[in-house]
MDTraj code that builds the backbone (N, CA, C; nanometers):
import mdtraj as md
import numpy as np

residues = "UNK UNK UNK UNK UNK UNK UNK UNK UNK UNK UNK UNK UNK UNK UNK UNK UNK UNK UNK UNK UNK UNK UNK UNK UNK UNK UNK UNK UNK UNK UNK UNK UNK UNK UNK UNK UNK UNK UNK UNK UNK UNK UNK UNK UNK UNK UNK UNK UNK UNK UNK UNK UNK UNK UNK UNK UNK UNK UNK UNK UNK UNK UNK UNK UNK UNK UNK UNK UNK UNK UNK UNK UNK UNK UNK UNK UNK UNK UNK UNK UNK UNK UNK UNK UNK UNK UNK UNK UNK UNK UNK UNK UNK UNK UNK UNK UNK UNK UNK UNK UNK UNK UNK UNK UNK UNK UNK UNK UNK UNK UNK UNK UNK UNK UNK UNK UNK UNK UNK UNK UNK UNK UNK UNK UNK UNK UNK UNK UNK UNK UNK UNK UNK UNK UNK UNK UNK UNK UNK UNK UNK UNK UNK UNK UNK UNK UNK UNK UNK UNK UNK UNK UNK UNK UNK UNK UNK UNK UNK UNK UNK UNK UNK UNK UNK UNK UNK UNK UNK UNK UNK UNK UNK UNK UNK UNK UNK UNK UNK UNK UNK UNK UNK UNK UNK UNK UNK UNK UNK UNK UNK UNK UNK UNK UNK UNK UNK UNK UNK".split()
xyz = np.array([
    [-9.0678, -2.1445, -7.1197],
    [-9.0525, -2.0031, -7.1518],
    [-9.1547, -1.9635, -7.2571],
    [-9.1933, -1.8557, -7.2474],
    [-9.2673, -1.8079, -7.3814],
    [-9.2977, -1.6171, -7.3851],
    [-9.3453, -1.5765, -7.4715],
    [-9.3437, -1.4145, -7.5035],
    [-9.4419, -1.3973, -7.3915],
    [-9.4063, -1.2542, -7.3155],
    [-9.5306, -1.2481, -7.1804],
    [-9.6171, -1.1358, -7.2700],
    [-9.5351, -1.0403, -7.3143],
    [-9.6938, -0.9339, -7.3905],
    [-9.6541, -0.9255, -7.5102],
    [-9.7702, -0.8559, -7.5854],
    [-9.7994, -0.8097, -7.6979],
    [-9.8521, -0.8829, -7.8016],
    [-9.8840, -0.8214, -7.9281],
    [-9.9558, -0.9290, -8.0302],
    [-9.8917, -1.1049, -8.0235],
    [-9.7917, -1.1644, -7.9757],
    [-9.7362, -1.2809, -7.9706],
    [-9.7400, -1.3560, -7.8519],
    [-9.8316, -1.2755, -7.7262],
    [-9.8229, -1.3741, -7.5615],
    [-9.8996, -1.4547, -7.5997],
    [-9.8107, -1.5427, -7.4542],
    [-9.7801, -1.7075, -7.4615],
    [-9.7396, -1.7678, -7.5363],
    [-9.6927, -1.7006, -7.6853],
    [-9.6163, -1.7661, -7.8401],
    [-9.4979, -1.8917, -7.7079],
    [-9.4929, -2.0317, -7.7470],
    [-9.4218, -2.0616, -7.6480],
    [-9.2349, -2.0555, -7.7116],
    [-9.1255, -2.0527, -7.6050],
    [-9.0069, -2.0260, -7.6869],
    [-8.9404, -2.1453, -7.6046],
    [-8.8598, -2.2442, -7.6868],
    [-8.7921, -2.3532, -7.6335],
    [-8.6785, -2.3458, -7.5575],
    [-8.6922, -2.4235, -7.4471],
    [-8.5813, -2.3983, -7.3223],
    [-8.4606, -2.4075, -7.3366],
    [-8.3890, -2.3414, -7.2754],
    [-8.2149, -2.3206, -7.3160],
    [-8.1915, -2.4423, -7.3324],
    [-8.0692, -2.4564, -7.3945],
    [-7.9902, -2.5384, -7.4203],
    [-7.8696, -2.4853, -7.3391],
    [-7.7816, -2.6336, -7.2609],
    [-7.6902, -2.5999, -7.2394],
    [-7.6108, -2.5178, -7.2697],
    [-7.5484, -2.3815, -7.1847],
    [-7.4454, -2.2565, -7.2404],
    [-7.5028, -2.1484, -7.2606],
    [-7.6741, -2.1542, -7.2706],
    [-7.7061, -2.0146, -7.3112],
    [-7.8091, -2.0102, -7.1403],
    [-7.8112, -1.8248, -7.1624],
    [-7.8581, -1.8006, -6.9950],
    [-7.9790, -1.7024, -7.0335],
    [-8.1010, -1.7511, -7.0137],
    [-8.1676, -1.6929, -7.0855],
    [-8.1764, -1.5548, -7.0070],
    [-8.2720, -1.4610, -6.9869],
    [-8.2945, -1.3204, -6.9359],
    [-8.4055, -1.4111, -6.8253],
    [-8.4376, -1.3642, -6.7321],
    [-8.5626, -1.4104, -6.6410],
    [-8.6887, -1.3008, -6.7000],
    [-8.7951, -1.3606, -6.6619],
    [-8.9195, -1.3149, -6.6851],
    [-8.9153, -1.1484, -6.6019],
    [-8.9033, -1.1952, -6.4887],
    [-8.8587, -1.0402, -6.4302],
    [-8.7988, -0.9135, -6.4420],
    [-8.6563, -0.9663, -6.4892],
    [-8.5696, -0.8925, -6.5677],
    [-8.5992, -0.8459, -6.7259],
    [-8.6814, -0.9498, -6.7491],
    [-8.7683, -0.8790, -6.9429],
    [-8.8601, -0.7719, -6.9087],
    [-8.9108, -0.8371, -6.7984],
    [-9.0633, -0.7216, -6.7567],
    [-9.0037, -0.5901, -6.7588],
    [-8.8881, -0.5956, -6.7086],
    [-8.8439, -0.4615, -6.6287],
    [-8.7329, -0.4062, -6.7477],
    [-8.6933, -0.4809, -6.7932],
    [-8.6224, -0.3547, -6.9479],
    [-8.7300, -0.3430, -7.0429],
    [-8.8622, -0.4359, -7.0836],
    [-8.9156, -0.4097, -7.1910],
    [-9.0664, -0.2669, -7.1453],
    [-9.0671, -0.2528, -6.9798],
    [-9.1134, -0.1046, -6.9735],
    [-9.0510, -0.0177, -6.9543],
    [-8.9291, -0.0012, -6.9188],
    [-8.8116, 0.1091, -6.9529],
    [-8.8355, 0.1074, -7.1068],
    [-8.8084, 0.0229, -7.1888],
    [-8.8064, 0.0797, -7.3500],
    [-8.9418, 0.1091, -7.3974],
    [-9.0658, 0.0730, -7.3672],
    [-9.1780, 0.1029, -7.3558],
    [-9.2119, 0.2399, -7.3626],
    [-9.1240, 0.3037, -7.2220],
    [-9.1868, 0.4389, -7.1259],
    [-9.0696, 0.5332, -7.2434],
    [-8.9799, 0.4924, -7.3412],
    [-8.9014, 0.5792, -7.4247],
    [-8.9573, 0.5755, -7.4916],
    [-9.0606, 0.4884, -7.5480],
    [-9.1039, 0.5059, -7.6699],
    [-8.9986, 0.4222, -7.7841],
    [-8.8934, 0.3394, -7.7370],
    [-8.8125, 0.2965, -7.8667],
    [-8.9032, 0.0935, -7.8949],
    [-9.0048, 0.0953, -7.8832],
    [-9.0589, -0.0442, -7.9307],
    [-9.1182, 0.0137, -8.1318],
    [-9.1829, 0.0691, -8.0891],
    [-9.3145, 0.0743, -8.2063],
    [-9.2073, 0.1056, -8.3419],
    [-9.1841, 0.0434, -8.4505],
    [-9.1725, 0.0173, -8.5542],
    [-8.9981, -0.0069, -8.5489],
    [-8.9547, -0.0605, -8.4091],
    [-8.8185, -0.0052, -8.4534],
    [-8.7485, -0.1709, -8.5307],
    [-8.5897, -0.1670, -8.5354],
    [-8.5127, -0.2571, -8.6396],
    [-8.4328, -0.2956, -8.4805],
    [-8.4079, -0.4239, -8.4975],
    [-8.3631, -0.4638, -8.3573],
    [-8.2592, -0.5529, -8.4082],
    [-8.1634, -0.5649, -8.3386],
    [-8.0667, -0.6221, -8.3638],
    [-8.0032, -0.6951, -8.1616],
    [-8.0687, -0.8340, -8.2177],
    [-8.0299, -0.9601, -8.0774],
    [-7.8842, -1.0122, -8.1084],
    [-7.8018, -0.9597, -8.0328],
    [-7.6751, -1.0066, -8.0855],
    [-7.6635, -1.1159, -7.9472],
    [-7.6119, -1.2101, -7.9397],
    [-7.5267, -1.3026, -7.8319],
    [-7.7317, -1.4127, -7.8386],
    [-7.8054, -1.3997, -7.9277],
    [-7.9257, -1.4027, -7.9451],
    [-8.0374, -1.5403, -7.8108],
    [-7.9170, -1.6276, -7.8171],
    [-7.9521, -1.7654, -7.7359],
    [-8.1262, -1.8021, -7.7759],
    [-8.2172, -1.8053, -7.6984],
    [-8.3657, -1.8566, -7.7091],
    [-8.4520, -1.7610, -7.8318],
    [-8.3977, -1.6327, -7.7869],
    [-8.4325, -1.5463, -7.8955],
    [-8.5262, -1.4539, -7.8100],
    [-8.5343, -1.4644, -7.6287],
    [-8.6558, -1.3933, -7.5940],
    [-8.6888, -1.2509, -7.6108],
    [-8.5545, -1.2256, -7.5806],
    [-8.5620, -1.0643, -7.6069],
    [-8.6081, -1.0171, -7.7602],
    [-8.5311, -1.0957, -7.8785],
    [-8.6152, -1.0306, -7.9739],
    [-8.7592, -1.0838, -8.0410],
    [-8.7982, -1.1616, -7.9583],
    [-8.8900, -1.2008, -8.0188],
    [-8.9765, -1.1079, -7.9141],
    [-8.9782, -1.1104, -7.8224],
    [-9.0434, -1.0234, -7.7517],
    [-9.0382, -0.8741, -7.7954],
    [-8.9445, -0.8270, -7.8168],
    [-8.9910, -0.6925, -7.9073],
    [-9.0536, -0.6653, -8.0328],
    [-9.0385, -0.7641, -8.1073],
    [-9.1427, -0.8084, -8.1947],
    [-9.2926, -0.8054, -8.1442],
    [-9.3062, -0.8702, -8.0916],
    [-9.4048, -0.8864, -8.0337],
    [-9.5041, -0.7463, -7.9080],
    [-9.4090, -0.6308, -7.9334],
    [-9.4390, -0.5416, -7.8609],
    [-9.4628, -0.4255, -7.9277],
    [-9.4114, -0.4577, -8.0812],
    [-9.4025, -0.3227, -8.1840],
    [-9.3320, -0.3474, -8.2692],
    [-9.2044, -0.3851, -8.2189],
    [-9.1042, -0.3548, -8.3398],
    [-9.1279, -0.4210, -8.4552],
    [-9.0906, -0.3752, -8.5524],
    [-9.0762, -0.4048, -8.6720],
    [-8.9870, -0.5553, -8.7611],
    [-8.8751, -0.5190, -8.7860],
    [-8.8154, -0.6439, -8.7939],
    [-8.7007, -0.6764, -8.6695],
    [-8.6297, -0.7821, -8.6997],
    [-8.4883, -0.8073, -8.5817],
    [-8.4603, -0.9347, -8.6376],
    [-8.2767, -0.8934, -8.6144],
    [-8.2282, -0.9629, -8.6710],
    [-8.1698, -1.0174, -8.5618],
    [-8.1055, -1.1757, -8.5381],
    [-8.0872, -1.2533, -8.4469],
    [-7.9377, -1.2897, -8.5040],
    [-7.8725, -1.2774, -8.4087],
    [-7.7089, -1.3535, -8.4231],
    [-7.7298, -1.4579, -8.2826],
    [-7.6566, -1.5781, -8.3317],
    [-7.6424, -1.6979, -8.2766],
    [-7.5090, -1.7578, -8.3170],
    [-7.4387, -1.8149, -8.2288],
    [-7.2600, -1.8795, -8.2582],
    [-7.2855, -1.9991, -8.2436],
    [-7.4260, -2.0571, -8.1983],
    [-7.4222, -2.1874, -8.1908],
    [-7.4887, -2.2287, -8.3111],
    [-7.4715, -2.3410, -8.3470],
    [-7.4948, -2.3955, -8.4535],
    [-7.6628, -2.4896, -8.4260],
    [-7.6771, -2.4908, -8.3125],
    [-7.8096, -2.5835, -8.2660],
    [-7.8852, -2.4803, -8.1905],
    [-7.8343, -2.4231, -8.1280],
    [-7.9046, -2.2844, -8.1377],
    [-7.9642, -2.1856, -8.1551],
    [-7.8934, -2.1715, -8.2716],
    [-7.9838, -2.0743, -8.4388],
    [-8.0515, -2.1963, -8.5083],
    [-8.0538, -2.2967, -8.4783],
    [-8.1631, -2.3793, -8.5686],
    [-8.3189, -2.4145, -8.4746],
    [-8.2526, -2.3577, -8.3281],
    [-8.3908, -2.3134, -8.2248],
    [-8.4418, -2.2602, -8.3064],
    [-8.3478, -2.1451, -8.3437],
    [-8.4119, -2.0060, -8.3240],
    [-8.5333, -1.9841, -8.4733],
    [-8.4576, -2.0445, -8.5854],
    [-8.5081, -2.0449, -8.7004],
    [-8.6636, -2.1174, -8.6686],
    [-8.6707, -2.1693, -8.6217],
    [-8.7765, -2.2969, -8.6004],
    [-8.8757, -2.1722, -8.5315],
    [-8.8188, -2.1157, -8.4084],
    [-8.9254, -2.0307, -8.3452],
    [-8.9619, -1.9646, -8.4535],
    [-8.8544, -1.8727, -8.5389],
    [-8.9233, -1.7809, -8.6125],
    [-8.9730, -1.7966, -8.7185],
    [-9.0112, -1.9223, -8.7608],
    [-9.0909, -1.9706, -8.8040],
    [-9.2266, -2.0003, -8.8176],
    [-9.2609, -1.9996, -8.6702],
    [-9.3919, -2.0088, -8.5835],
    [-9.4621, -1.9042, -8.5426],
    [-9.3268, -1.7994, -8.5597],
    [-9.3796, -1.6846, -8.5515],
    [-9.4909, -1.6334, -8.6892],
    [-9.3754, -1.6920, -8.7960],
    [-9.4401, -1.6485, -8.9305],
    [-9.5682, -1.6416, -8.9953],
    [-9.6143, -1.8026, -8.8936],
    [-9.7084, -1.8581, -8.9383],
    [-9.8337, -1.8482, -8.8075],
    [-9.7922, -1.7451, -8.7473],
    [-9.9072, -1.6786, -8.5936],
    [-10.0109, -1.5910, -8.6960],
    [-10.1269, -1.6472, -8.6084],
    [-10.2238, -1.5300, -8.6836],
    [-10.2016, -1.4111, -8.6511],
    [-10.1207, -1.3594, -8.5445],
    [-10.0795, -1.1997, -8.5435],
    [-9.9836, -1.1490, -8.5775],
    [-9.9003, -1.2503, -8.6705],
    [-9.7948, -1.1740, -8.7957],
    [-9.8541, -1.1117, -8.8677],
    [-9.7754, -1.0571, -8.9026],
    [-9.8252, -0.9040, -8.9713],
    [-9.6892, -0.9135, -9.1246],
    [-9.7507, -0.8956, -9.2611],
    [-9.6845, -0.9502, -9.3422],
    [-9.5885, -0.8221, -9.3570],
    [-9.5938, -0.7202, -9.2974],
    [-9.4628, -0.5919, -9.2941],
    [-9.3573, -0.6718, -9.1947],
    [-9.4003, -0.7175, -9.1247],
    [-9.2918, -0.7771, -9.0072],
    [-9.1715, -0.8994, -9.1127],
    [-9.0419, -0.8437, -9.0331],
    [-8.9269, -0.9320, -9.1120],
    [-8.8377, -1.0274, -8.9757],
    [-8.8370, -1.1337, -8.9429],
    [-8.7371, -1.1919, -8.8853],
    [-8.5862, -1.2713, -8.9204],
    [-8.4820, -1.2576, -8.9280],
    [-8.3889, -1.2921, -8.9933],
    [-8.3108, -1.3688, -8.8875],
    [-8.2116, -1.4756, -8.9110],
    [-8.1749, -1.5484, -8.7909],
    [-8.0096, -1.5225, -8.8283],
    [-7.8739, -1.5050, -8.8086],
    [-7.7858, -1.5199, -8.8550],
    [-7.6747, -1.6058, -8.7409],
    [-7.5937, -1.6897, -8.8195],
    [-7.5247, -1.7688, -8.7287],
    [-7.3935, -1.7531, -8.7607],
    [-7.3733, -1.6776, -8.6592],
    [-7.1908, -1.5842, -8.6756],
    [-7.1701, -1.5403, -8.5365],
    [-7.0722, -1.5167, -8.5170],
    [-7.0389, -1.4843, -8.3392],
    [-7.0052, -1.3696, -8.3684],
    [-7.0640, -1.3032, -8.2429],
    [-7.1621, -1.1459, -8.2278],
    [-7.0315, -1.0557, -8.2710],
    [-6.9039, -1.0308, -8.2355],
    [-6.7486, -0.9994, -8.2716],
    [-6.7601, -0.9599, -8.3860],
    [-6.7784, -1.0951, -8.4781],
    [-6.7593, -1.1150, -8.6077],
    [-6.8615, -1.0390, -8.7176],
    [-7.0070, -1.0494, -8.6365],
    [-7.0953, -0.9816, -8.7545],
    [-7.1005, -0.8110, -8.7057],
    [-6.9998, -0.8045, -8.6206],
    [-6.9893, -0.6016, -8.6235],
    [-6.8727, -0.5609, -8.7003],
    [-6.8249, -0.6424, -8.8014],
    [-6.6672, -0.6326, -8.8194],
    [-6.6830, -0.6655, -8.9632],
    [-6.8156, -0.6377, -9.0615],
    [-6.8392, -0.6966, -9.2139],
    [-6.7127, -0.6279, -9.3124],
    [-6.6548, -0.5235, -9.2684],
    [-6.5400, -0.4460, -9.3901],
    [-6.4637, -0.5581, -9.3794],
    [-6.4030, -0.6335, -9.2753],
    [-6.2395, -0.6881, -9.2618],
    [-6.2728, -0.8410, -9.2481],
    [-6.4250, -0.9137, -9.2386],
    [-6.4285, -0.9900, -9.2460],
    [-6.5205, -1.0799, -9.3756],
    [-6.5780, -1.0239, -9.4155],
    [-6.6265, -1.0739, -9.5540],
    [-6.6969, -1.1208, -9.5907],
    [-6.7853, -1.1561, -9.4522],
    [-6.8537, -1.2788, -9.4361],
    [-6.9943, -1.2950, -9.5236],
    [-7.0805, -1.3605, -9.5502],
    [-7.1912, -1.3483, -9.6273],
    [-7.2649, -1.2841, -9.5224],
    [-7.2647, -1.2218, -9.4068],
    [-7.3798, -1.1267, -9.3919],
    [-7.3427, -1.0067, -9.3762],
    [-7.2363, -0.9934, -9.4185],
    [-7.2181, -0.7910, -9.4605],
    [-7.3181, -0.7375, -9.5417],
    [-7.4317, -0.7526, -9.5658],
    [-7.5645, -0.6476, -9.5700],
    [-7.6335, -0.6208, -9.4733],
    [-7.6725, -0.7279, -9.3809],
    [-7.7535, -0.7201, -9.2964],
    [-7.6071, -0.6359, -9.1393],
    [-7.4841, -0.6872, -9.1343],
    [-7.4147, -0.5650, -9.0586],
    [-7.4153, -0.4936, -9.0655],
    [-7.4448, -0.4081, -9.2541],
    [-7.4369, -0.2461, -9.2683],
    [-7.5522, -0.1941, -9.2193],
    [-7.6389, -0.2464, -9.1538],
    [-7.8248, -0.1845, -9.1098],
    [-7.8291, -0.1059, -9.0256],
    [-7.8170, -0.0356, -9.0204],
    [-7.8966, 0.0469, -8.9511],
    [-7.9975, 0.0436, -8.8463],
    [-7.9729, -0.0315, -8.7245],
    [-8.0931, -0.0571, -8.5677],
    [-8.1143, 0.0841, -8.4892],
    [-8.2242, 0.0366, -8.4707],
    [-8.2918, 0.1008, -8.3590],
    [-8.2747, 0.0734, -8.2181],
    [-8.2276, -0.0601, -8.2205],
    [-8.2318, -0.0742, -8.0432],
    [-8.1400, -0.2273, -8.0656],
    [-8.0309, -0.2035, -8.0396],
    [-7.9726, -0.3584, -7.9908],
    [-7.9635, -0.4193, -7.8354],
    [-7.9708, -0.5388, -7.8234],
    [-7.9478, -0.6133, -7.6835],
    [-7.8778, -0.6771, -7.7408],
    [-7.7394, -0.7020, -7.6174],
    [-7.6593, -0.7257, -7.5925],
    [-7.6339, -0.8409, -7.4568],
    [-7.6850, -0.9519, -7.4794],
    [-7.6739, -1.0244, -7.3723],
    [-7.5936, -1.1737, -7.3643],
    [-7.4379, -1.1365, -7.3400],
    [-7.3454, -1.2146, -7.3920],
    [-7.3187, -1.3178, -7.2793],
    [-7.2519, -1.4289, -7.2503],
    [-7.2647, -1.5414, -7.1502],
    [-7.1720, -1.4078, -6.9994],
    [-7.1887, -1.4518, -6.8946],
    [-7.0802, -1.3908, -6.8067],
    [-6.9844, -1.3750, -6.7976],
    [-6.8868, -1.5370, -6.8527],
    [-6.7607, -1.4935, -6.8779],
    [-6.7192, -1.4373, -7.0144],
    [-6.7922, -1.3700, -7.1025],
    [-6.7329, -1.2912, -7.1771],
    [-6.7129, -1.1695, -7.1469],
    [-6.6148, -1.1470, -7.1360],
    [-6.4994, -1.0026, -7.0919],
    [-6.5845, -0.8932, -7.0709],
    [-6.5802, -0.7686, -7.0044],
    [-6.6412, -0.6278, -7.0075],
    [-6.5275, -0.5523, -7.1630],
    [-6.4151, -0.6097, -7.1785],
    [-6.3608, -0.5367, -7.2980],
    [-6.4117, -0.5952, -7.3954],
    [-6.3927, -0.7226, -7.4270],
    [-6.5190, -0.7718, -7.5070],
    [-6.6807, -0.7107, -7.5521],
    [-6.6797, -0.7001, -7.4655],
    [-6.8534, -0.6209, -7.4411],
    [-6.8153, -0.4892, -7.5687],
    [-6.7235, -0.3935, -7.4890],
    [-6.6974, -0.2583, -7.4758],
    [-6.6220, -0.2872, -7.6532],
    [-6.5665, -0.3418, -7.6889],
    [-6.5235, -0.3699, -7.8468],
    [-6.6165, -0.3622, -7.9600],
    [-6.7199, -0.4330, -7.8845],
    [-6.8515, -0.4695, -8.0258],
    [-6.9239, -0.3608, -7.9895],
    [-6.9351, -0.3159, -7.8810],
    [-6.9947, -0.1867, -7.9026],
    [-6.9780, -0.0672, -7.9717],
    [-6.8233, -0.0863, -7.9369],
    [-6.7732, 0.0745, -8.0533],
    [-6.7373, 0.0081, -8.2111],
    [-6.7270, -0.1240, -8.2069],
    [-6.7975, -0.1296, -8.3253],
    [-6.9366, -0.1498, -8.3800],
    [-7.0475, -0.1628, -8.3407],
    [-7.1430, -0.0976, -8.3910],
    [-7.1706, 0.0501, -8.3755],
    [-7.1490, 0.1255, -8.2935],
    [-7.1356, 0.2489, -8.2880],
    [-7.0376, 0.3493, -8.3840],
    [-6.9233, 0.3067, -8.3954],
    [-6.8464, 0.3457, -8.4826],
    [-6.8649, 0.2940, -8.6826],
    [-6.9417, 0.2079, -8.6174],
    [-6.9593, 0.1674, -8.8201],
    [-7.0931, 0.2580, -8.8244],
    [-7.1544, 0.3035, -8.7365],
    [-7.3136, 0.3567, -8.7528],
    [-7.3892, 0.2488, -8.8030],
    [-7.3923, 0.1394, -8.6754],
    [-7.4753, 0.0512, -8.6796],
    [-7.6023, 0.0534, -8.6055],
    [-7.5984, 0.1517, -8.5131],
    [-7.7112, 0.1816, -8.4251],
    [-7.7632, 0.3173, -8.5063],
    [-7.8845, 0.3504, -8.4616],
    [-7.9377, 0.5059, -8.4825],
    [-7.8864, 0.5849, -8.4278],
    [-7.8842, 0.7449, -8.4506],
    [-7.8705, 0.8493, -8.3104],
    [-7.9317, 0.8051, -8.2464],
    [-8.0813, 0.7860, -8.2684],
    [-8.1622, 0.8125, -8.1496],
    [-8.2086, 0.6486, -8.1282],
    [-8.1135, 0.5673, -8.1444],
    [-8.1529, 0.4291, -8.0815],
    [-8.0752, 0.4064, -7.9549],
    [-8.0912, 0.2756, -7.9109],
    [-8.0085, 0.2931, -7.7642],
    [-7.9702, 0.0915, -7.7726],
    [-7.8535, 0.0773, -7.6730],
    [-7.7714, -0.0141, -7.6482],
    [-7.8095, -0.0738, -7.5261],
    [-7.8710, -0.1854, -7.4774],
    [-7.9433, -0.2451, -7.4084],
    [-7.7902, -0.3655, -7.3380],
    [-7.7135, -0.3293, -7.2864],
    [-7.6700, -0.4465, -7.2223],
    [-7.6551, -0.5046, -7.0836],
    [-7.6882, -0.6776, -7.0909],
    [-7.6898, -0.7392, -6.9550],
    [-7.4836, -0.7610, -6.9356],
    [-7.5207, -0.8117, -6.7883],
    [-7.4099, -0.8625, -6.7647],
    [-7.4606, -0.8571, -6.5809],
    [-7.3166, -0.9160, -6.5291],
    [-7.3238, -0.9906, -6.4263],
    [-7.3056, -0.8777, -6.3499],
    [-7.3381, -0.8748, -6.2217],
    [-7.3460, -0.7889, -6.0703],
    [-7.2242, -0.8021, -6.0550],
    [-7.1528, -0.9230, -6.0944],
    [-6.9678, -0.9905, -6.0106],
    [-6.8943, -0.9060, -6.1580],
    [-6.9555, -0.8334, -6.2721],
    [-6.8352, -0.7831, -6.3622],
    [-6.7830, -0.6606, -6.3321],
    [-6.7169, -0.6367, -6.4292],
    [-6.6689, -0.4241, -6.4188],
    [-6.7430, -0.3705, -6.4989],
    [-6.8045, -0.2807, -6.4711],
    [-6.8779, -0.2373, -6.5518],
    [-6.8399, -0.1700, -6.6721],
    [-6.9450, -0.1360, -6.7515],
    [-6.8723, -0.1420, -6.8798],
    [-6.8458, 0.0176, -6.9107],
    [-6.7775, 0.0799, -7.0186],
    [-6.7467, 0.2170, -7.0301],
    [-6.8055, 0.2224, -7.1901],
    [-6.9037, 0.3028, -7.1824],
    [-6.9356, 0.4062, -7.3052],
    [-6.8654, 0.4494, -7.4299],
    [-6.8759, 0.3767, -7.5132],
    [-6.8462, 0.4162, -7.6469],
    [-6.8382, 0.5609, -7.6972],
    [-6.7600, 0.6140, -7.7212],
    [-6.7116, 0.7767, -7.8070],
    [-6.8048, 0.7929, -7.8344],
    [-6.8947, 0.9263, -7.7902],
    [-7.0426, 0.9859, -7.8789],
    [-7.1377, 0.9342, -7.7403],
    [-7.1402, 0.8350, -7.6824],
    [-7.2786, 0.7454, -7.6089],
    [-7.2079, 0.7649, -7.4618],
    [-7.3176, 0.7204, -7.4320],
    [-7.3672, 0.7633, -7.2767],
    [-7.4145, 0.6203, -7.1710],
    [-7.4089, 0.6070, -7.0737],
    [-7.4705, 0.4963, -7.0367],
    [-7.5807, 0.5553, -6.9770],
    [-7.7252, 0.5763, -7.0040],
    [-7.8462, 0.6698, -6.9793],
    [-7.8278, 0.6204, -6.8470],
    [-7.8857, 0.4765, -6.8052],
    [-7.9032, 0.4691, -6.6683],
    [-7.8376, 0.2832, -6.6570],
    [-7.8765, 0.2707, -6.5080],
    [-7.7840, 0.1357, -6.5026],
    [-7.8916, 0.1108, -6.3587],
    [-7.9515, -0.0120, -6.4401],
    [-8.0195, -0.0645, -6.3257],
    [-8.0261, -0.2395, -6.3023],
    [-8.0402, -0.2777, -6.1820],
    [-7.9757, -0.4193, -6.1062],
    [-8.1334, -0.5141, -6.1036],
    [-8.1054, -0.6275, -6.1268],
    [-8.2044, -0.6890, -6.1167],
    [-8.1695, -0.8412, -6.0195],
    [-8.1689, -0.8464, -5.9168],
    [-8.0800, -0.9311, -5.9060],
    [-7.9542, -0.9895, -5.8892],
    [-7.8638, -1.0903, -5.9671],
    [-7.7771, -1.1039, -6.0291],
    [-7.7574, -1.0275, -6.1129],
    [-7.9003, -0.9665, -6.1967],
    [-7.7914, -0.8871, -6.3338],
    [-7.8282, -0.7919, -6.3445],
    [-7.6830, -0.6900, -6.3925],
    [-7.7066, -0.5705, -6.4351],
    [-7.7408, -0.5242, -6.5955],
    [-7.8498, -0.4324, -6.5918],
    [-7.8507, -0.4154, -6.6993],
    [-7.8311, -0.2291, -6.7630],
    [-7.7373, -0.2397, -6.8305],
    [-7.6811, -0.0924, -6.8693],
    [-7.7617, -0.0104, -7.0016],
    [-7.8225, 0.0541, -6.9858],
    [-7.8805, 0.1868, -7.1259],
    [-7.7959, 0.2448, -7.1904],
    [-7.7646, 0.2335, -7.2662],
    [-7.6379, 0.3292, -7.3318],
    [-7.7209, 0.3796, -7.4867],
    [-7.6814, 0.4999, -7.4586],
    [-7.7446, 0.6333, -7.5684],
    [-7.6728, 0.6868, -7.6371],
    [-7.6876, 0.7751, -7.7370],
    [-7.5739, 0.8294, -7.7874],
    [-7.6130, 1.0256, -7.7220],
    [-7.4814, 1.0627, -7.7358],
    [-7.5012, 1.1809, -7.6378],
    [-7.5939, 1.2960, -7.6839],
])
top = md.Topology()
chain = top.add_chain()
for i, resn in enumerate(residues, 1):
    res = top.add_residue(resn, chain, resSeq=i)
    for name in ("N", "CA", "C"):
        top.add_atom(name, md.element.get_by_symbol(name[0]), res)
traj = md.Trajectory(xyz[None], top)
């Protein structure tokens, strides 16, 4: 695996580990010019929740954005991930404004910083521009639909950012958070991937 465009192609990114499903090359191509053709890459704050290899945010990094923060529940996992973004740090096309942060908390838990306490309730109160959302298959569509209205409801996203989530062709699809919209919903395959906006 590795980043296909922007200041970071071919950066290489280490192959799943058992449990995590990465995005296909196809399926990146095809959400990262939908967010492209909006205009939400260039300077935005990204937030990789369910994070696994890290492609998606390292790839938006690598396309514009600014910083992104990575949640990981695995414990060998996020020590991928640290390692990549590491390599990132040290690419001659880092850019010393650019911030990568890795956090290892399950995705639930770091939208929930009032009631849970955890040492990364600063980086939950932030404020993104664009989250992906790409959680294993069998995690629930209410599941899904929970962490969404809690980042939406804590004003964890922007107005004008948008909610990027995968999931399976075999799920229910998911329902729109109070205020948001699902812009559009398009199939790649096996997976669907949902736009959700705020209205």
């Amino acid at each position: 695996m590795h980043i296909i465009a922007g200041r970071f192609k071919g950066f290489p990114i280490p192959a799943a580990l058992k449990g995590t499903r990465p995005t296909t090359d196809r399926t990146k191509e095809a959400i990262f010019s939908h967010l492209e053709s909006e205009g939400l890459l260039s300077g935005a704050r990204v937030l990789d929740l369910f994070a696994g290899t890290g492609a998606l945010g390292f790839e938006a990094l690598s396309r514009g954005a600014q910083s992104l923060v990575a949640v990981e529940s695995s414990g060998r996992v996020a020590g991928l991930l640290s390692r990549s973004a590491a390599g990132l740090r040290h690419h001659p096309a880092w850019d010393s404004a650019m911030d990568i942060r890795v956090s290892r908390n399950r995705a639930e838990r770091f939208v929930r910083p009032l009631s849970s306490g955890h040492e990364d309730a600063g980086l939950s109160e932030a404020c993104f521009d664009l989250v992906f959302m790409d959680p294993p298959y069998d995690f629930s569509t209410a599941d899904c639909q929970s962490i969404m209205t809690g980042l939406t409801g804590q004003g964890m996203v922007d107005d004008g950012g948008m909610i990027v989530l995968e999931r399976s062709t075999r799920t229910p699809s998911p329902t729109a958070p109070d205020g948001w919209a699902i812009d559009q919903a398009r199939t790649y395959g096996e997976t669907a991937v949902y736009y959700l906006t705020a209205r």
